[in-house]
C-alpha positions as CSV (number, residue, x, y, z in Angstrom):
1,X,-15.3,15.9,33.1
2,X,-17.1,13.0,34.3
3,X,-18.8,11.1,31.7
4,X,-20.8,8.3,33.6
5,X,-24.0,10.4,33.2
6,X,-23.9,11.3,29.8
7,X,-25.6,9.6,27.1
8,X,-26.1,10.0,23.3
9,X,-29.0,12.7,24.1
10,X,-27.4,15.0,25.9
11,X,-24.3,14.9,23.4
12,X,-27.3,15.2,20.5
13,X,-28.0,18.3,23.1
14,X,-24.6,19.7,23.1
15,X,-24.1,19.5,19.7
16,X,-27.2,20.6,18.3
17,X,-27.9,17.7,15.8
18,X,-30.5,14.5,16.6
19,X,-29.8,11.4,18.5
20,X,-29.8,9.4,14.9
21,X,-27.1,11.8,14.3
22,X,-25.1,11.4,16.9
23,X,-25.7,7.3,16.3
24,X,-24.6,7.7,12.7
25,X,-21.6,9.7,13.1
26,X,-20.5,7.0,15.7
27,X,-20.9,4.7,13.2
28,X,-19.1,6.5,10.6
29,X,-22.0,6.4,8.1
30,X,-21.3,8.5,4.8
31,X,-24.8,10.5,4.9
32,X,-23.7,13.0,6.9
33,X,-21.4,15.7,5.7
34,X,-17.8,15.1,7.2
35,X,-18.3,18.8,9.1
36,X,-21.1,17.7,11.1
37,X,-18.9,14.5,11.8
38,X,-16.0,16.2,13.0
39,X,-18.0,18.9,15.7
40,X,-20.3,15.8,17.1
41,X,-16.7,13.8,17.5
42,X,-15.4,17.0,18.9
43,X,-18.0,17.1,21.4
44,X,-17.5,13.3,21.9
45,X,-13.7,13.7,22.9
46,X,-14.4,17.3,25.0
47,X,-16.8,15.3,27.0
48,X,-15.0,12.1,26.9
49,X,-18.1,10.4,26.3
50,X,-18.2,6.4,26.2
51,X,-21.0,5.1,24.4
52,X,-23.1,1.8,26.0
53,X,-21.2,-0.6,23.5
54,X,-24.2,-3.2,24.4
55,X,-26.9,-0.9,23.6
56,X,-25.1,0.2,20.3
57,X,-24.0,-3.6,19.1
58,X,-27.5,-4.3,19.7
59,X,-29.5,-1.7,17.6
60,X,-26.8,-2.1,14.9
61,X,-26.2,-6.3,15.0
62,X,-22.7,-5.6,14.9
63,X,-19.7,-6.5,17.2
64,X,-17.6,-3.3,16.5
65,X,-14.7,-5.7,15.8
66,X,-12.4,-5.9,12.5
67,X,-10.4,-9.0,11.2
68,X,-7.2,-8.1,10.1
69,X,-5.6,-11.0,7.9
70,X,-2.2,-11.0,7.8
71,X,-0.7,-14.1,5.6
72,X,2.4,-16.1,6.8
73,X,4.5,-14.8,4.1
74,X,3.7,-11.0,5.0
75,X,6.2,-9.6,7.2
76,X,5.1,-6.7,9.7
77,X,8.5,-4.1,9.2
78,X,9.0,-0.9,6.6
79,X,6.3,0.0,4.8
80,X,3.7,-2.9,6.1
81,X,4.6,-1.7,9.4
82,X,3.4,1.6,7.9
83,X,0.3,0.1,6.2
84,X,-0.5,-0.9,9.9
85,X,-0.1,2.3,11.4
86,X,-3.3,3.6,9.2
87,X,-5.5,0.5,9.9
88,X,-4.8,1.1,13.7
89,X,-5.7,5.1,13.1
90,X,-9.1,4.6,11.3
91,X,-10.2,1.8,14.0
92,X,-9.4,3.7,17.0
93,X,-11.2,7.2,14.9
94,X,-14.3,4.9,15.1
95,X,-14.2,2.9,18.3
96,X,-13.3,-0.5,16.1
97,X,-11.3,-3.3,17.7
98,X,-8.9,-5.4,15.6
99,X,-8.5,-9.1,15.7
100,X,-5.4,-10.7,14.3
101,X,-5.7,-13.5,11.8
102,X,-3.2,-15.7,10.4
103,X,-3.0,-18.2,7.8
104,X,-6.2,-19.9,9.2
105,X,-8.4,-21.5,6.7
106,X,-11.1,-19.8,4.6
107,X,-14.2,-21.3,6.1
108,X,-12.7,-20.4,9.5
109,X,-13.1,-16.2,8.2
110,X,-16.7,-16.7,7.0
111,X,-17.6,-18.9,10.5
112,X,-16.1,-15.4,12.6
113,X,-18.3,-13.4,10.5
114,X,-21.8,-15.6,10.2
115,X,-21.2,-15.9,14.5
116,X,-21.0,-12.1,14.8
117,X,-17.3,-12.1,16.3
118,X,-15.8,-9.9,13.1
119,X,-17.6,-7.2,11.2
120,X,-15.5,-7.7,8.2
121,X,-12.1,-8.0,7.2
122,X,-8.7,-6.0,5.9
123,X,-6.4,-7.9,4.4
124,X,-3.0,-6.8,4.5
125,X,-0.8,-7.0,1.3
126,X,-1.9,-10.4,0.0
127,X,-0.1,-12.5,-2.4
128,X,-1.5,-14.0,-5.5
129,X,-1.7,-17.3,-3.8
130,X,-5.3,-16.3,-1.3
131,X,-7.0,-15.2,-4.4
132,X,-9.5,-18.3,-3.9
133,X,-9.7,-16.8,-0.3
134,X,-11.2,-13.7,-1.7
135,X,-13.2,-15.1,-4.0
136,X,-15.0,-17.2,-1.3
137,X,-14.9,-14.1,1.0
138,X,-17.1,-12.8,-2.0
139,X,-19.3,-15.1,-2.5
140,X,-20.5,-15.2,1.1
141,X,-21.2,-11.8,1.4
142,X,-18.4,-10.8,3.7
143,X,-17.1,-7.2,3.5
144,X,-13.5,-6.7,3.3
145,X,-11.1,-4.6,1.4
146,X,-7.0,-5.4,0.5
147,X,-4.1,-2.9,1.5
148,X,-2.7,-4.1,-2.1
149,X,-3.5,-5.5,-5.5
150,X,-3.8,-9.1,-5.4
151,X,-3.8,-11.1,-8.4
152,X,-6.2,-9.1,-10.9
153,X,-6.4,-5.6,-11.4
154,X,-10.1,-6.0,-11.9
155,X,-11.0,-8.2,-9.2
156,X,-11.8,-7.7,-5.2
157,X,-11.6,-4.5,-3.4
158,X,-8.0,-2.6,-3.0
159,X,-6.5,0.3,-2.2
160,X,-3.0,0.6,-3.5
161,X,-0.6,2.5,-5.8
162,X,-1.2,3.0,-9.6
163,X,2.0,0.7,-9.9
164,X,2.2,0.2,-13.4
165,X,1.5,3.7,-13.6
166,X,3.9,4.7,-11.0
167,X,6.8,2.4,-13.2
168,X,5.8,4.5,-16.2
169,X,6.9,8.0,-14.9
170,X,10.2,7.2,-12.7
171,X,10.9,5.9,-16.4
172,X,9.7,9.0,-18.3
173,X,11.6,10.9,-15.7
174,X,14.8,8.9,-16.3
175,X,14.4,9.4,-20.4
176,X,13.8,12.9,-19.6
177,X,17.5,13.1,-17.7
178,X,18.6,11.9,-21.6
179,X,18.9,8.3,-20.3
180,X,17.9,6.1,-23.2
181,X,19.7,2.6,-22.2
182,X,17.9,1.5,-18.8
183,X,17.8,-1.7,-17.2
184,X,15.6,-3.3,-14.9
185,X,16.0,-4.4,-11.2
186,X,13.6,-6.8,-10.0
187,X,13.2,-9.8,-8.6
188,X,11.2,-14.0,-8.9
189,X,9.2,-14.6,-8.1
190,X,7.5,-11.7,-7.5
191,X,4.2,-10.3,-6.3
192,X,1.9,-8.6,-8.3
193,X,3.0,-5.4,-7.3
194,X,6.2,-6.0,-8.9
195,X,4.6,-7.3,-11.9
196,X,2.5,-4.6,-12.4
197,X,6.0,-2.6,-12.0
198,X,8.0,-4.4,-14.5
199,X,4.8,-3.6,-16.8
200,X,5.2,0.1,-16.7
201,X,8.8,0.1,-17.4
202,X,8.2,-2.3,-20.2
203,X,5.5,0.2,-21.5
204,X,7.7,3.0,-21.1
205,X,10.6,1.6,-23.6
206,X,8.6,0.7,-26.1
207,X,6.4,3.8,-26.0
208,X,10.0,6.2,-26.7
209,X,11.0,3.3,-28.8
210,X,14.0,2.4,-26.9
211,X,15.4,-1.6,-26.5
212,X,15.5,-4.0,-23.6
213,X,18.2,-6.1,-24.3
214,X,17.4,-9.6,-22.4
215,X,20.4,-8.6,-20.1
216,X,18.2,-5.7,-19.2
217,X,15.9,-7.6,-17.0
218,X,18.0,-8.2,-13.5
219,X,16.3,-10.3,-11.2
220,X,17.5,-10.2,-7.1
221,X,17.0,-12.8,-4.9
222,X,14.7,-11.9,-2.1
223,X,15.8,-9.7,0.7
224,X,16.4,-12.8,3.2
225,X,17.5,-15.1,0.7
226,X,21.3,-13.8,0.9
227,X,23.0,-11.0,-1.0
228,X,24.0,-12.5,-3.8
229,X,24.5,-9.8,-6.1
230,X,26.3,-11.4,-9.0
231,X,23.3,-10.9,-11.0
232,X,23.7,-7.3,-11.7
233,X,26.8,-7.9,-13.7
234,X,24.5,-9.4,-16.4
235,X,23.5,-6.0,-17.3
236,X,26.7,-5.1,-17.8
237,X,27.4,-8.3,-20.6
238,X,26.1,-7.0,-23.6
239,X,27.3,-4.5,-26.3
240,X,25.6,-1.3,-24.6
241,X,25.6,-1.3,-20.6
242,X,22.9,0.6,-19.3
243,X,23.1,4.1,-17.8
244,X,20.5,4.3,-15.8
245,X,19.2,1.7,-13.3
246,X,15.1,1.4,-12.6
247,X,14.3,-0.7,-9.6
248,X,11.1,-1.7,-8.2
249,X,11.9,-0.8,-4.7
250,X,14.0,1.0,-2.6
251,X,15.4,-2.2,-1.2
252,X,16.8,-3.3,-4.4
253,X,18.0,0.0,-5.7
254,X,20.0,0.7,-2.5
255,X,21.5,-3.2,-3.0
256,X,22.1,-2.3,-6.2
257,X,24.2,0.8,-5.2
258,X,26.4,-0.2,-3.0
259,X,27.2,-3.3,-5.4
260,X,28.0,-0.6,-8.3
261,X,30.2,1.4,-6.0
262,X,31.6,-2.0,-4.9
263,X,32.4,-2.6,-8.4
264,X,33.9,1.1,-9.3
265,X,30.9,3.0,-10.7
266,X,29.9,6.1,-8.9
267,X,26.2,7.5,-8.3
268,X,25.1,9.1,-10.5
269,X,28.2,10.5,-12.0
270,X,28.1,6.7,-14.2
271,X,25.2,5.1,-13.1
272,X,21.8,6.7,-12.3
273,X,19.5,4.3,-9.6
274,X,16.2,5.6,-9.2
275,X,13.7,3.5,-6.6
276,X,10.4,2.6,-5.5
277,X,8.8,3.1,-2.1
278,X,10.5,5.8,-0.5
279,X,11.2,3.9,2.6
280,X,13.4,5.2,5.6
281,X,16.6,4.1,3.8
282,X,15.8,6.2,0.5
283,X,17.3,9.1,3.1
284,X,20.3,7.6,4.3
285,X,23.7,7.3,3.4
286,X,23.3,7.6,-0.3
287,X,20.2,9.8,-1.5
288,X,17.9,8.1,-3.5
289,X,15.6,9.5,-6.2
290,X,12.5,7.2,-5.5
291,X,8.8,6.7,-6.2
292,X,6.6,8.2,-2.8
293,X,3.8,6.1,-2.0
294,X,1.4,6.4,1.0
295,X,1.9,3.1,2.8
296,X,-0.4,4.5,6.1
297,X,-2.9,6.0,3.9
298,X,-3.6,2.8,2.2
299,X,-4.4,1.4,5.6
300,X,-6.6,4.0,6.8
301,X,-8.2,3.7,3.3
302,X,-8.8,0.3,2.9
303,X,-10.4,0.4,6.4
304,X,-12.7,2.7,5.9
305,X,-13.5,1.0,2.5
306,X,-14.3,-1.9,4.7
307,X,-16.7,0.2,7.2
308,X,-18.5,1.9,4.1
309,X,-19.5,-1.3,3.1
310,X,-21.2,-1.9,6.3
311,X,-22.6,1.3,6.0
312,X,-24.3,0.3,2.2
313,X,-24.3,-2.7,1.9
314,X,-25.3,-1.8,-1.8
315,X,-22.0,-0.4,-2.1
316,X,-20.5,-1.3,-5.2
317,X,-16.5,-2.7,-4.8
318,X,-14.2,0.4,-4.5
319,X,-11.2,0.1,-6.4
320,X,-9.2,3.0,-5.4
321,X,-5.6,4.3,-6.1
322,X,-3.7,6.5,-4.2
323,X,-1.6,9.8,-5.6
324,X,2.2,8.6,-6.3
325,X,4.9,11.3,-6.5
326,X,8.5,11.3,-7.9
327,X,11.3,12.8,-4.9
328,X,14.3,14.1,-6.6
329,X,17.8,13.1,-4.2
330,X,20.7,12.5,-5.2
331,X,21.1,9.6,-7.1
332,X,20.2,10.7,-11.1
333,X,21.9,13.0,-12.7
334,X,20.9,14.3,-16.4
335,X,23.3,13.1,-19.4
336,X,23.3,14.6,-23.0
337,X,24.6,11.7,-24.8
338,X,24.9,7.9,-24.3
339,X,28.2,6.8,-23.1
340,X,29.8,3.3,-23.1
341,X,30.6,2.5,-19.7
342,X,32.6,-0.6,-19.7
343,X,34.3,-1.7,-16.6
């Protein structure tokens, strides 16, 4: 049906609700209930109605336009690729255009806000290092939410994992196989993520009263850096090798697996590997038990954390974590005793 007649009365008409209605629904404000949202966006999409953009940026003194900061150490594959997907979804649910932004300088954000060309701003999985960035983002006013946990658990606006929490039960779930000498696969530096990771684990061991032997703690070079895997024969060096392998992502754990059955262990029958992630290759060749997180609803999240702060401006900063879940494969298996596995 043609739609060049139409405007936000007669879909007010067709759906029974005001014209303010309609106008808030378009603009995804949170003081209507989400079921009168979805039948005027119904009637929106069944009439394949195109509101006057002008009209509406106008009234509202907004450009209908989202920055999307993506750093020049964040690479757009696996789960950010993911992370994207959700961004994409909630800005094409509320007829929001993104603009990319890389690595350009802090005053250059708040300029493309203060001259109207960005509403606000998601940041995608930011390093420790653009904590200043958000901090001046914050003192200007400028809304914005990250896809991550930056630098401080109780700073700027996120939406991510409960990592440390996360960490804490693929641990509890590895004692609860009867594992009680489990070692560590991470990697340096790190982001905070991983930190946050390497946390729960710690918190875990000392909270069944179990020991991390330095040789434990397994650092990785970064995927990219080469696959040097030398490193995990540390963990093997000391008087009790491990049985049990936590890693703190699917990337290293599947490294870590192929070097073990390089090396003569087999997985799980010696060694049990348990990830983080649940990433494509947590499926493939060798089943991983891994840590599920929701990579495309943090995206979607966060960017609607960004919008609901341009709804209320009152808003106080959402912090918000997402539900994890553990997914049993094929790579622990349950011991009753501790055996010394030399090799």
């Amino acid at each position: 049906m043609s739609n060049t007649r139409l405007t936000i009365f007669d879909i007010a008409k067709i759906a029974g609700v005001s014209r303010s209605t309609v106008s808030r629904a378009l603009n995804n404000d949170s003081g209507i209930s989400d079921e009168t949202k979805e039948k005027i966006l119904n009637v929106i999409k069944e009439m394949n109605y195109r509101p006057n953009v002008n009209a509406r940026r106008t009234v509202t003194r907004r450009c209908e336009c989202l920055g999307l900061y993506i750093g020049s150490r964040v690479l757009i594959r696996d789960a950010n690729s993911r992370v994207l997907s959700g961004i994409i979804a909630k800005c094409n649910e509320v007829a929001y255009d993104l603009v990319l932004r890389s690595s350009c300088s802090t005053d250059r954000l708040v300029e493309m806000y203060n001259e109207h060309k960005v509403d606000g701003f998601v940041i995608l999985n930011p390093y420790p290092d653009i904590a200043p960035m958000l901090e001046f983002l914050e003192a200007n006013n400028v809304p914005y939410a990250c896809t991550a946990v930056c630098s401080d658990e109780n700073k700027f606006l996120y939406v991510d994992t409960d990592n440390r929490r996360a960490a804490y039960d693929a641990v509890s779930y590895l004692i609860g196989k009867g594992h009680q000498h489990i070692a560590l696969l991470t990697e340096e530096p790190s982001i905070f993520s991983v930190d946050l990771r390497r946390a729960g684990y710690e918190a875990c061991m000392r909270a069944h009263d179990l020991p991390i032997p330095e040789n434990y703690i397994v650092s990785l070079p970064p995927r990219g850096a080469g696959m040097d895997l030398q490193p995990m024969r540390r963990a093997f060096e000391g008087d009790t090798p491990p049985t049990a392998f936590f890693a703190t992502s699917d990337e290293k754990a599947m490294r870590a697996i192929y070097w073990l059955r390089d090396n003569g262990y087999r997985v799980p029958e010696d060694i049990s590997v348990i990830g983080f992630d649940d990433l494509p290759e947590a499926t493939g060749e060798y089943p991983l038990t891994t840590i599920h997180q929701d990579f495309y609803m943090r995206g979607y999240v966060a960017c609607e954390s960004v919008l609901n702060r341009l709804n209320d401006p009152n808003r106080l900063i959402e912090r918000r974590f997402l539900a994890h879940s553990l997914i049993e494969r094929g790579s622990v298996r349950a011991i009753k005793d501790i055996r010394q596995i030399g090799r």
